[in-house]
Legacy VTK file of the C-alpha trace (Angstrom):
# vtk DataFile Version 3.0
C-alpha trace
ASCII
DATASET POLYDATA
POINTS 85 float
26.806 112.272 98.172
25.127 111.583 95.182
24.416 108.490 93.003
27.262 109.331 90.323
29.513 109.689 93.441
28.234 106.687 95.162
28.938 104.457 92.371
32.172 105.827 91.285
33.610 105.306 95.083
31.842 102.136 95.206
33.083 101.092 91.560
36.954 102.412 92.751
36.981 99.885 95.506
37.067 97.071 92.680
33.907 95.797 93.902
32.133 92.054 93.018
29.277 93.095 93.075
29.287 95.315 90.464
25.995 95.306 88.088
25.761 95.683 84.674
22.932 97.794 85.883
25.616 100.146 87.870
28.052 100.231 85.278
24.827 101.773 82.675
24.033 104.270 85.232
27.091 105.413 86.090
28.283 105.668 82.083
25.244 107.501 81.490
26.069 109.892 83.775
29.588 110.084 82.121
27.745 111.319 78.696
27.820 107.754 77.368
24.474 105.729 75.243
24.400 102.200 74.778
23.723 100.591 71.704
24.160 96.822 70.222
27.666 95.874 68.912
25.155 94.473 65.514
22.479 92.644 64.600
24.212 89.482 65.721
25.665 90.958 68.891
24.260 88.795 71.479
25.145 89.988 74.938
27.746 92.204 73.684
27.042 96.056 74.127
28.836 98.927 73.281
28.764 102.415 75.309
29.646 105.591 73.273
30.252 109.175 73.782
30.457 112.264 72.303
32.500 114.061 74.682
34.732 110.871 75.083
37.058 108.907 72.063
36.853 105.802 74.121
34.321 102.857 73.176
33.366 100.528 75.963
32.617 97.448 74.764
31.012 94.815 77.306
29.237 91.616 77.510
26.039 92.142 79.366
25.960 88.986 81.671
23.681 86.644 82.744
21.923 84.948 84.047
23.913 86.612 86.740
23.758 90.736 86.807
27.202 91.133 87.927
30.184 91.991 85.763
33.109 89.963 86.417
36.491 90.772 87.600
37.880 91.227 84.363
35.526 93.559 83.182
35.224 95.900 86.364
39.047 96.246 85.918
38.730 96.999 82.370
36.071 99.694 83.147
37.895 101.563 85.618
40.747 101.582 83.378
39.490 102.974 80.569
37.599 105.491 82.775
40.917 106.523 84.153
42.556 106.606 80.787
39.639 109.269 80.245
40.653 111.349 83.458
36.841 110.303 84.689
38.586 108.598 87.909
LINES 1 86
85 0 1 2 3 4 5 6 7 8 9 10 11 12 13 14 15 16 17 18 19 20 21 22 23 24 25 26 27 28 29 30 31 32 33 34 35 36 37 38 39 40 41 42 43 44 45 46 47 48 49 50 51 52 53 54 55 56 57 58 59 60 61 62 63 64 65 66 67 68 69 70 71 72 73 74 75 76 77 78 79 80 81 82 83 84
């Protein structure tokens, strides 16, 4: 099993320890580039795709690295919506 696979099972079991670091990988393996949301953007990154219509928008967190709930559920939505899970 490889790492694409290995997150994707690990990010289907609705994990809490989820990375912001994970959720890059795995995106880039799904065709997708992050950028800033602006110059005043903050935390707040954007993932886009040219394959895919769907923008994800996140807040990278800290001090912590781990998303929260919210926003693995909102991933994995919006990666379904896509037919990626």
């Amino acid at each position: 099993m490889g790492q694409k696979e290995k997150l994707i099972a690990k990010l289907r079991s609705n994990p809490r320890d989820f990375t912001f670091g994970d959720a890059e990988t795995l995106l880039g393996f799904m065709t997708y580039r992050r950028s800033n949301k602006g110059k005043t953007s903050g935390s707040r990154v954007i993932f886009t795709s040219d394959v895919y219509k769907t923008k994800i928008l996140l807040h990278k967190p800290h001090p912590r690295k781990e998303l929260l709930e919210y926003q693995v559920k909102q991933l994995i939505e919006v990666l379904k919506q896509e037919g990626l899970l």
